[in-house]
Kinemage of the C-alpha trace (Angstrom):
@kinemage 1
@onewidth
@group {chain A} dominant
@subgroup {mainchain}
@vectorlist {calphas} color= white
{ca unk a 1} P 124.976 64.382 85.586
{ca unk a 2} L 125.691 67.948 85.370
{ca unk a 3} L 123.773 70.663 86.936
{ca unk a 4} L 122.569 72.269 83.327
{ca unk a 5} L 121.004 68.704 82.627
{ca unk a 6} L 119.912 68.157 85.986
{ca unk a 7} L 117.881 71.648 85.613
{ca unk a 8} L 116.466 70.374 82.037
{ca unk a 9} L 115.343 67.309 83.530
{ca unk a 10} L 113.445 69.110 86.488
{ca unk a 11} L 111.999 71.726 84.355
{ca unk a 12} L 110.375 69.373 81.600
{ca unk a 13} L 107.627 68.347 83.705
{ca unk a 14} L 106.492 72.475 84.156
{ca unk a 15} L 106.833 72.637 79.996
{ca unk a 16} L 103.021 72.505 80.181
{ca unk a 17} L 102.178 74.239 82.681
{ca unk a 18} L 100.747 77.534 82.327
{ca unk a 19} L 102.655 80.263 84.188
{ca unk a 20} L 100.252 80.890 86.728
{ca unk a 21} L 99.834 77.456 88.046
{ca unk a 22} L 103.620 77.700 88.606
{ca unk a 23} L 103.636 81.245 90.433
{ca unk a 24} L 100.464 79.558 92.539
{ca unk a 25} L 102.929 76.697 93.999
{ca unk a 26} L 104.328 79.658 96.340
{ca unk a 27} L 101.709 82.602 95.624
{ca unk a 28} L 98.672 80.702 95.876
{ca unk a 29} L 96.520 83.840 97.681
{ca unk a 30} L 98.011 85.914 95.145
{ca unk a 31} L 97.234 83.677 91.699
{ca unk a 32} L 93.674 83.061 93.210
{ca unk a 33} L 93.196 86.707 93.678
{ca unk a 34} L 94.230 87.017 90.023
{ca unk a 35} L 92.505 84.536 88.680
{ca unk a 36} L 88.992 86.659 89.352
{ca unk a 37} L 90.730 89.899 87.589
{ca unk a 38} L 89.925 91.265 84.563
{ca unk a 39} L 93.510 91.129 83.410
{ca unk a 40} L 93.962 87.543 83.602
{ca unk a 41} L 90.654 87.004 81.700
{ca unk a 42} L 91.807 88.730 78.871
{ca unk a 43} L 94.695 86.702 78.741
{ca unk a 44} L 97.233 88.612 80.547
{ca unk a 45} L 99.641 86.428 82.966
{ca unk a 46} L 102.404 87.078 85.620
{ca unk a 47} L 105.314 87.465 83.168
{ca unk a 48} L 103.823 90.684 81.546
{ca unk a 49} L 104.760 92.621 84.840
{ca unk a 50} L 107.204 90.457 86.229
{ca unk a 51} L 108.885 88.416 83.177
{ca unk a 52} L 109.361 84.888 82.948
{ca unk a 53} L 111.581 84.996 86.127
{ca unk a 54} L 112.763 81.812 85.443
{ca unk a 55} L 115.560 81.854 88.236
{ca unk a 56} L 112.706 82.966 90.522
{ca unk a 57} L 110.290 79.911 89.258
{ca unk a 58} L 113.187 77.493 90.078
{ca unk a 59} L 115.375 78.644 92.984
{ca unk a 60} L 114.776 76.829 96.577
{ca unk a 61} L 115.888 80.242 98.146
{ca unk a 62} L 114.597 83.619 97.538
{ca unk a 63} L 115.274 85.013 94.287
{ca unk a 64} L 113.627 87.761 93.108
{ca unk a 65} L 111.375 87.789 89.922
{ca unk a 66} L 112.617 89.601 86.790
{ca unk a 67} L 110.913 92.535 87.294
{ca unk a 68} L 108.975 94.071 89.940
{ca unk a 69} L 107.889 98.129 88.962
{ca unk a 70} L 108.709 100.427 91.389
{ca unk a 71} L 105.957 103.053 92.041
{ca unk a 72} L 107.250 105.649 90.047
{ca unk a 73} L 107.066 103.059 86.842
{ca unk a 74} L 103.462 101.405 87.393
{ca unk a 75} L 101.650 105.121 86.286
{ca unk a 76} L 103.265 104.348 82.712
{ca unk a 77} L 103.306 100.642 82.592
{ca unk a 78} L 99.248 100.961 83.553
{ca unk a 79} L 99.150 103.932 80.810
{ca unk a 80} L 100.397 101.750 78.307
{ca unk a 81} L 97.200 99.558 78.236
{ca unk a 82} L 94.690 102.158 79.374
{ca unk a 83} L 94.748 105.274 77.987
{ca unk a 84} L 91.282 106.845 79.366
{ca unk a 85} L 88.714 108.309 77.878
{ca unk a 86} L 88.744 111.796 78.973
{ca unk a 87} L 90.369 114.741 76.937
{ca unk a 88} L 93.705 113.767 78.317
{ca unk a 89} L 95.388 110.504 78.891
{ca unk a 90} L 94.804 109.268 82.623
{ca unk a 91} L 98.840 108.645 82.852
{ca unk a 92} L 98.754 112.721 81.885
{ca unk a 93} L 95.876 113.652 84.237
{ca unk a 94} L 97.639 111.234 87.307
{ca unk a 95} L 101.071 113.054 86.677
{ca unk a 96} L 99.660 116.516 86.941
{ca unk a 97} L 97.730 115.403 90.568
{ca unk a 98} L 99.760 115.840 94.007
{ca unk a 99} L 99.698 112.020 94.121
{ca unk a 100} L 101.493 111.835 90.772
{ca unk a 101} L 104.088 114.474 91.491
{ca unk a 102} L 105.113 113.042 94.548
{ca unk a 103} L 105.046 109.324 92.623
{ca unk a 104} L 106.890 110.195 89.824
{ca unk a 105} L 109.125 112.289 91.639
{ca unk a 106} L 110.518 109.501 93.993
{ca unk a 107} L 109.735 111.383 96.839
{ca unk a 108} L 110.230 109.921 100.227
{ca unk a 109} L 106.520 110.835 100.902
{ca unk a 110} L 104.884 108.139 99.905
{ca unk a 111} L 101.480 108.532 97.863
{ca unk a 112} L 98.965 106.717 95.471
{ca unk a 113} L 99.738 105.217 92.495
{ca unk a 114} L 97.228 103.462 90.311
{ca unk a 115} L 98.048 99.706 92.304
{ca unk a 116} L 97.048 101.750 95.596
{ca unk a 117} L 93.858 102.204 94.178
{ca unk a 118} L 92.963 99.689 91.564
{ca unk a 119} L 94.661 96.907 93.503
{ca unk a 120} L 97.455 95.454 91.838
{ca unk a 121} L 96.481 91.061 91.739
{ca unk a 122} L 93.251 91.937 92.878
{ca unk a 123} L 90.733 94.365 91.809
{ca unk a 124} L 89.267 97.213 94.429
{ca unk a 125} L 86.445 98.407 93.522
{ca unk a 126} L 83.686 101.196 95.581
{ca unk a 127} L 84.511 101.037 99.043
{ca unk a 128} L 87.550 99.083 98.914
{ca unk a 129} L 88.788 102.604 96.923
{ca unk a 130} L 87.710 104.423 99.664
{ca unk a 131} L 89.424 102.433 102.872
{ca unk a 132} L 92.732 103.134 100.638
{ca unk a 133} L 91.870 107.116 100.576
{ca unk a 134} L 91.306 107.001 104.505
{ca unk a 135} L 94.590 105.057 104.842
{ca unk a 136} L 96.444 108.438 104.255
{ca unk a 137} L 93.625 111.130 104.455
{ca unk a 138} L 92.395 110.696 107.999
{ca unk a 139} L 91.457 113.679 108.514
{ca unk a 140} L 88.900 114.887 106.144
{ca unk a 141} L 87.383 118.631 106.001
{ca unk a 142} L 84.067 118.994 106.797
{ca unk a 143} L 82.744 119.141 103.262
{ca unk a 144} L 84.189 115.620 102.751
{ca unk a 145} L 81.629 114.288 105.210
{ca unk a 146} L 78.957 116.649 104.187
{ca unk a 147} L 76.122 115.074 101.881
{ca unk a 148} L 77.101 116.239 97.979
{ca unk a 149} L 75.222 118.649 96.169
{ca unk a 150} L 73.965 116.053 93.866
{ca unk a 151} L 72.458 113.068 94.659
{ca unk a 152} L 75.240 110.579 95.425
{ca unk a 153} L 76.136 108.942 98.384
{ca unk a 154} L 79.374 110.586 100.301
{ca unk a 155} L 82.361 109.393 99.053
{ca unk a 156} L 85.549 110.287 97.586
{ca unk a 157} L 85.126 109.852 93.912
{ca unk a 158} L 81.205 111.133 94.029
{ca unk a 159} L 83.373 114.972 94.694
{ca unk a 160} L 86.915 114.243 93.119
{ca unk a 161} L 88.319 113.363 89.473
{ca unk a 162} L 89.452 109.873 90.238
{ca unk a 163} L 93.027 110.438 88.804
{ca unk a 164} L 93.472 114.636 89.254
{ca unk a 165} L 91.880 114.193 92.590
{ca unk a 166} L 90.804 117.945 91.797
{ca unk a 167} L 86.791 118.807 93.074
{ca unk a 168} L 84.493 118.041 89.822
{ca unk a 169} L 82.859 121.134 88.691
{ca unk a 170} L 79.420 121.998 89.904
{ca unk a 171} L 80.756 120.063 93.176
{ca unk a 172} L 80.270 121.984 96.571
């Protein structure tokens, strides 16, 4: 039997098997993390960032997927499906921040990229947000820990625009 038949044969069997029950055979922490995300409830599966990696689904070494997006490309792959609200798109307002420039730039520094904070399989919301800030931003000025003007608790997005990371007005 040759090895194109032998590879029909295997795969028939995972014919009805929806992608993400094959991706959870070796990325089961991942594909359960995805499961809960508003992504895969709307339909979305692992081959929309990653393609059908087919020689990835059926290799018995490593092979990697079809696609994996580098930082630089997630900004615009995110962008495509959410444009924002605001005046400007949020791929526009990210690629004016510092964290953009350095993102888009390829620098060697590395930065945030919407992943870092949205999560990328999982979602981060609140305070999961704000242990990713404090990964790079350790130290903080003192108005960072001061109580805000307004009433909001302290954190990072209650003083900065989430994707310019400039101070909101009326902020000080």
């Amino acid at each position: 039997m040759g090895p194109l038949v032998l590879l029909i044969l295997l795969s028939f069997p995972l014919a009805g098997q929806k992608l993400h029950e094959l991706c959870g055979v070796c990325h089961g922490e991942v594909v359960k993390d995805f499961l809960n995300h508003p992504h895969f409830q709307k339909g979305l599966t692992c081959s929309i960032c990653h393609g059908e990696s087919l020689q990835h689904r059926t290799s018995q070494g490593h092979t990697e997927p079809d696609r994996i997006a580098s930082p630089h490309e997630i900004p615009e792959l995110c962008g495509s499906c959410h444009p924002g609200k605001g005046p400007a798109p949020i791929a526009t307002q990210y690629s004016q921040s510092k964290h953009g420039k350095l993102v888009l730039g390829q620098s060697k520094v590395r930065a945030a990229h919407c992943g870092t904070c949205h999560g990328v399989h999982d979602r981060r919301e609140g305070k999961a947000v704000e242990v990713q800030c404090k990964r790079c931003h350790t130290r903080l000025p003192a108005s960072c820990s001061a109580r805000p003007s307004r009433t909001a608790a302290v954190s990072c997005a209650a003083c900065h625009s989430p994707h310019t990371l400039l101070v909101l007005s009326g902020v000080r």
